[in-house]
C-alpha positions as semicolon CSV with decimal commas, in nm:
position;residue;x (nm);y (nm);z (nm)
1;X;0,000;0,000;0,000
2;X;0,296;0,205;0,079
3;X;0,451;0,166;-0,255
4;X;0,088;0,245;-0,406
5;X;0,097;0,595;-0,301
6;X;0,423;0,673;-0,359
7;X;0,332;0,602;-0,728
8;X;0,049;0,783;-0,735
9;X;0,166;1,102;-0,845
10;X;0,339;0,945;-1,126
11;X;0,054;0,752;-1,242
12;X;-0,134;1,109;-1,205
13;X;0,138;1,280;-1,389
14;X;0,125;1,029;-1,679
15;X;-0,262;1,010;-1,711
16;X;-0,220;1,431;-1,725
17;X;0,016;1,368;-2,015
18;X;-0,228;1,092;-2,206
19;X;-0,478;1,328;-2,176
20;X;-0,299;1,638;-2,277
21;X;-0,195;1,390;-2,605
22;X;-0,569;1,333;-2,669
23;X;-0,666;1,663;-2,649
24;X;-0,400;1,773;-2,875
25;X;-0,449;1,464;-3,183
26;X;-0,789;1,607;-3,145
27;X;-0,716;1,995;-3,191
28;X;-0,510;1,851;-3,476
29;X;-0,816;1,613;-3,605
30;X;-1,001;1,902;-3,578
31;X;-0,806;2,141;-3,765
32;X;-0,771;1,847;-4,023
33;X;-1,107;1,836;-4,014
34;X;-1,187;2,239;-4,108
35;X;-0,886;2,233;-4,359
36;X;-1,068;1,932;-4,550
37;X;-1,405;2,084;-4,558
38;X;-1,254;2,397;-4,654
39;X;-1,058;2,233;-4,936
40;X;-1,391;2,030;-5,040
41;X;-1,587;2,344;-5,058
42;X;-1,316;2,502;-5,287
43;X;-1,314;2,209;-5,474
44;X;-1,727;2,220;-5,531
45;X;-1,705;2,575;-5,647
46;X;-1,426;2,550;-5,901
47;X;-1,644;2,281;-6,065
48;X;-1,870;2,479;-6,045
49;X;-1,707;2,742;-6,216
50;X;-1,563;2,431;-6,450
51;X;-1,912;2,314;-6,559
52;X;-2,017;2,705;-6,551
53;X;-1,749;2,736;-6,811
54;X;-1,817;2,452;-7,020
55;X;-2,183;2,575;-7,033
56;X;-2,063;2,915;-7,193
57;X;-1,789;2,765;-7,387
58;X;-2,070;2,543;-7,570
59;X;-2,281;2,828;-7,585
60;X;-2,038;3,020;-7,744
61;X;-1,971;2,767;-7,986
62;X;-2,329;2,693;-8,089
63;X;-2,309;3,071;-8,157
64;X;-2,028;3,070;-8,397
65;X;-2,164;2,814;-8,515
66;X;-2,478;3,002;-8,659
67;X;-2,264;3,316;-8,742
68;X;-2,006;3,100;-8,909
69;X;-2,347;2,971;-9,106
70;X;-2,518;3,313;-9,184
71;X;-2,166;3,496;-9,269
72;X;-2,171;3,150;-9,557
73;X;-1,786;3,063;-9,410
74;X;-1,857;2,678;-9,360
75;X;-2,010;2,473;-9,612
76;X;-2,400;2,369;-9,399
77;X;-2,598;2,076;-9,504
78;X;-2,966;2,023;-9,417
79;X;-3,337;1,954;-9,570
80;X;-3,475;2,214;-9,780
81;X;-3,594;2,307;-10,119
82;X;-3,458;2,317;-10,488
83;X;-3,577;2,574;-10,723
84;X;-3,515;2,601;-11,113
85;X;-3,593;2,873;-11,283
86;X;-3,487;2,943;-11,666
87;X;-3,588;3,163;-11,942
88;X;-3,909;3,085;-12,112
89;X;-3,870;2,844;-12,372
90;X;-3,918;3,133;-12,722
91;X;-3,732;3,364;-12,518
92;X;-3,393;3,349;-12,777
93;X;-3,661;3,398;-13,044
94;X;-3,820;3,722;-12,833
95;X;-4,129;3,522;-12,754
96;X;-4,153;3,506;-12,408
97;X;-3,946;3,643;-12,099
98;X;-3,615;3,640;-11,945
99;X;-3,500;3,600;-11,606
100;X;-3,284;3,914;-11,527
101;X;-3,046;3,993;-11,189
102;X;-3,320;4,165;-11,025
103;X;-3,550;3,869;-11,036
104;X;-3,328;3,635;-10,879
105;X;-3,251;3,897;-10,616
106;X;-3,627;3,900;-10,560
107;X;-3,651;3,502;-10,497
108;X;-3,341;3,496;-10,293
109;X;-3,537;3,788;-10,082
110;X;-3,825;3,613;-10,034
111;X;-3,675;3,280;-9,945
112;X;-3,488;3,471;-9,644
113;X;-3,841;3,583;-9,569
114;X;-3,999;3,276;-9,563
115;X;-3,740;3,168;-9,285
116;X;-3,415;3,011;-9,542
117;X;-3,115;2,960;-9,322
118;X;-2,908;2,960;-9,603
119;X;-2,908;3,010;-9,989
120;X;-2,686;2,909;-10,303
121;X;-2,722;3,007;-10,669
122;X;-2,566;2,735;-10,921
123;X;-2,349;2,596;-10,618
124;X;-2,207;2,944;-10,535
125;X;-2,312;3,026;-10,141
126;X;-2,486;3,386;-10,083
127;X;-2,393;3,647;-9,799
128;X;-2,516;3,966;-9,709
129;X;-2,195;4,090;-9,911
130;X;-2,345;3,921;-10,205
131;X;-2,416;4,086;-10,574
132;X;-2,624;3,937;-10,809
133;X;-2,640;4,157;-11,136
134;X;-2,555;4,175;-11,493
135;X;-2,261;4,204;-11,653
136;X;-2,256;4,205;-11,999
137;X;-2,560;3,931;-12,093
138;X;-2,467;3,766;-11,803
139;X;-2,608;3,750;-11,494
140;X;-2,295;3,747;-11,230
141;X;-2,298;3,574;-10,861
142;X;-2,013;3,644;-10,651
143;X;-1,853;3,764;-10,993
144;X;-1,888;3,442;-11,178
145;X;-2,116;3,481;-11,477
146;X;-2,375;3,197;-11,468
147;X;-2,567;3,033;-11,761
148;X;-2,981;2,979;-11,741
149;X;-3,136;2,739;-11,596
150;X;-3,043;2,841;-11,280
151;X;-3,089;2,619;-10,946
152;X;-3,160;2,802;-10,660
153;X;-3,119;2,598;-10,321
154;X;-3,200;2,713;-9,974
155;X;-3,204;2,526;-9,616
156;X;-3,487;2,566;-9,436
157;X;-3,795;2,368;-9,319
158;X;-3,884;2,163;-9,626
159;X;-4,243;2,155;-9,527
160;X;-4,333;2,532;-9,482
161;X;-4,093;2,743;-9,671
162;X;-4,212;2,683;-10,044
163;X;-4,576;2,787;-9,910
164;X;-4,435;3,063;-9,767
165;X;-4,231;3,166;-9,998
166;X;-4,521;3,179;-10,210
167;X;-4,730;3,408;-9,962
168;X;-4,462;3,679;-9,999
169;X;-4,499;3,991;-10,255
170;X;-4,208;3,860;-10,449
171;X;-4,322;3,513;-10,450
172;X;-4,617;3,647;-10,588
173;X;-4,414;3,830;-10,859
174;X;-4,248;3,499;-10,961
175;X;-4,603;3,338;-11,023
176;X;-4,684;3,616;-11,264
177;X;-4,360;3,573;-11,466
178;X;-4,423;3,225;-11,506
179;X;-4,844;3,281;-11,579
180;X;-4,807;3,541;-11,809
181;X;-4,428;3,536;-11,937
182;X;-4,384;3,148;-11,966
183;X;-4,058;3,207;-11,728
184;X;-4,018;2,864;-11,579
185;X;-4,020;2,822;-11,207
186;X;-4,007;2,461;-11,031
187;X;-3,984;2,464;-10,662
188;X;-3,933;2,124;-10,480
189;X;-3,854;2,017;-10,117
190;X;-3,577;1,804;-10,097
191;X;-3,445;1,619;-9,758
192;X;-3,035;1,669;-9,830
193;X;-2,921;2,039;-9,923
194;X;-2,530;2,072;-9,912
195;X;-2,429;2,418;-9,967
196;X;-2,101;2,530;-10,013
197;X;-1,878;2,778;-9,795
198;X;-1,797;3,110;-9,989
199;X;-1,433;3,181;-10,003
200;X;-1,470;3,561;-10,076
201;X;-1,776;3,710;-9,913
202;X;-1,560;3,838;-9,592
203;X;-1,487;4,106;-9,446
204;X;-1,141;4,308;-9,413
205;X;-1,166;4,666;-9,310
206;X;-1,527;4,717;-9,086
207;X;-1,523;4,668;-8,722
208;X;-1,813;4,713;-8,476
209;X;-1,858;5,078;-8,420
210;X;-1,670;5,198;-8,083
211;X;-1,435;4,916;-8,115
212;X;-1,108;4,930;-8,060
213;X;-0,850;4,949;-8,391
């Protein structure tokens, strides 16, 4: 019994110091702890911002995509419609009409009216930047002179757009021509367009207005 209190305090002494070692593996647990949620929660929002920026990057791509479409600098492919159209058949003999520059700017009008996505004249793509016009007894597109008939072909919903295109002013024109002038004028839908991209069409010198130089 003797011996049993004498070692007392050391016992004492050496419980204080397992305890003071618990308490401090669990301050360090603890800080462990906050550091790993802290480092999970910075992980959750930078995929966050990852997946944020994925988003917009596919956004922004879908975009160019449709610029890169209605500027005519990729070749598109899609359902659509195929129109011919040709001088009436005693035209060379002066019986009959002729399909001039202005006409075909009229149907190529209309078909962006009547919702076209995208239209090509014997193969060559249009743009806003675009002439069609005569030069000589030619009628040019993109400043290649082109021979009658002449094949129009547009993307667009195959179902609705040659109705449509019918209902505008200038569709209406083109039924005339071919009534009363003979001027033939064939529209059919058609389930594969391919339309080329135009290599010229671009521009070089405008910018957005305020832009920088």
């Amino acid at each position: 019994a003797l011996k049993t209190e004498q070692d007392r305090p050391s016992q004492l002494a050496e419980r204080a110091q397992l305890v003071d070692q618990v308490h401090r593996r669990q301050d360090r647990l603890e800080r462990l702890h906050a550091q790993l949620t802290s480092l999970q929660a910075e992980v959750t929002a930078k995929q966050e911002l990852l997946a944020t920026a994925v988003t917009n990057s596919r956004r922004l791509g879908d975009r160019l995509t449709v610029l890169q479409m209605t500027a005519g600098t990729v070749p598109v492919t899609g359902s659509g419609v195929r129109i011919t159209v040709d001088d009436a058949a005693g035209a060379a003999s002066g019986v009959g009409g002729v399909v001039r520059d202005r006409d075909l700017q009229l149907l190529v009008n209309a078909l962006s009216e009547a919702g076209a996505e995208a239209i090509a004249i014997d193969g060559h793509r249009l743009t806003s930047l675009t002439s069609i016009r005569f030069a000589g007894r030619a009628i040019t597109v993109n400043y290649r002179s082109l021979t009658p008939p002449y094949v129009i072909e547009a993307i667009g919903n195959p179902d609705t757009l040659p109705a449509r295109l019918l209902e505008t002013e200038a569709g209406k024109v083109w039924r005339d021509l071919e009534v009363n002038l003979g001027i033939r004028f064939d529209i059919e839908s058609t389930q594969q367009v391919t339309l080329p991209a135009n290599p010229r069409d671009h521009l070089l010198y405008a910018r957005p207005a305020g832009g920088r130089r």
